[in-house]
C-alpha positions in Angstrom: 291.0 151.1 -26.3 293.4 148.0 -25.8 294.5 147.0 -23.0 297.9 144.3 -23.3 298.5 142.4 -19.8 302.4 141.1 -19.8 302.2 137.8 -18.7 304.0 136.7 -15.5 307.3 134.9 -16.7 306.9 132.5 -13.4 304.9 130.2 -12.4 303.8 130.6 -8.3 301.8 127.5 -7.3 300.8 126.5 -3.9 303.0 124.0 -1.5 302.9 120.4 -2.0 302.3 117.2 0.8 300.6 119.5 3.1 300.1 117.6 6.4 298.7 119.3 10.0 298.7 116.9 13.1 298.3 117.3 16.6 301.7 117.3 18.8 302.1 114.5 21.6 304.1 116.0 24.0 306.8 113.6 25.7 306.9 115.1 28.6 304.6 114.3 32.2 301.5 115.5 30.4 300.1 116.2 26.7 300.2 120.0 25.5 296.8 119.7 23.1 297.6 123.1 22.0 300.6 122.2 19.4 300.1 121.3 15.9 302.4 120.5 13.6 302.5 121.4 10.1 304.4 120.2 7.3 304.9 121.1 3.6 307.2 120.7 0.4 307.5 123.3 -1.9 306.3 122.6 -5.4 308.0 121.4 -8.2 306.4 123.1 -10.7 307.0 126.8 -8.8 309.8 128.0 -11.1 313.2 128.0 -9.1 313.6 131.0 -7.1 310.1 133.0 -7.1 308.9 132.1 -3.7 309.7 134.4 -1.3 308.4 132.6 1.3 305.3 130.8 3.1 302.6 132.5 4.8 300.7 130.0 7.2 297.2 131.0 8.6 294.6 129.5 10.5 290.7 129.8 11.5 288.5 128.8 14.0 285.7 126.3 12.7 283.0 126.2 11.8 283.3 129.5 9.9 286.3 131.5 11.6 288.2 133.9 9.9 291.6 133.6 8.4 294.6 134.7 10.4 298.5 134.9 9.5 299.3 133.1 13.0 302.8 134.4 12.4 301.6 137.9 12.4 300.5 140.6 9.8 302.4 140.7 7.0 304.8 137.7 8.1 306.0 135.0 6.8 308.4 131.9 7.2 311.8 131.8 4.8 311.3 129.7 1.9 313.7 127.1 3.1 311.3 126.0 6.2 309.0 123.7 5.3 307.7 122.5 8.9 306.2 125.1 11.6 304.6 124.5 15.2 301.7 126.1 15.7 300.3 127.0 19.6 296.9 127.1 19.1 294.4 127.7 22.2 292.7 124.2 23.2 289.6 123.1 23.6 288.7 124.8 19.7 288.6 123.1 16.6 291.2 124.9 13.5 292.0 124.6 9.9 295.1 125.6 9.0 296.4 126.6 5.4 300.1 127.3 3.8 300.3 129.6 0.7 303.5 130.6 -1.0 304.5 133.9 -1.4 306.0 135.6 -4.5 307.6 139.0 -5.8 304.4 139.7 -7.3 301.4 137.0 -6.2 300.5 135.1 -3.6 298.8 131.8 -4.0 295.5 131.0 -3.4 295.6 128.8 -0.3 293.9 125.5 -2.0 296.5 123.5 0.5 294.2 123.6 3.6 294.2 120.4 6.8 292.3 119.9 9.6 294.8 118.6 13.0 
């Protein structure tokens, strides 16, 4: 028996000049809960086959991942910032993967606010 796999004509890779910082807010007092998170999409992600960005986020030390827009959500691929509420007083990592018709990538772009 042989098995032929067609291979993908795209290439899907994850998002480029991930950054994630806290938020200072300007008004009367700080909000620690915001963080800011920015990204570019990649170059060498063929024109066209990201559908959009999924971002998540977990608790650390050992938290697990969670789509902080909601299940099965994610941001149009035009947005490349997002700002995140995230309960105080806790300690996150966030991640961005790009999404595609038919993969998702595998969330290597990962910062700690």
């Amino acid at each position: 028996v042989v098995t032929v796999k067609a291979r993908p004509s795209f290439l899907l890779f994850p998002p480029d000049a991930f950054k994630a910082s806290a938020v200072k807010d300007t008004g009367p007092r700080d909000d620690p809960g915001l963080v800011k998170l920015t990204w570019q999409a990649n170059p060498r992600t063929t024109p066209g086959v990201t559908l959009g960005y999924v971002i998540e986020r977990r608790e650390l030390p050992k938290g697990d991942w969670e789509n902080v827009l909601g299940k099965g959500r994610m941001l149009d691929p035009s947005v490349t910032e997002y700002v995140d509420r995230a309960p105080p007083g806790r300690r996150y990592e966030y991640r961005v993967r790009a999404v595609g018709s038919d993969a998702v990538t595998d969330g290597e772009l990962e910062g700690k606010p």
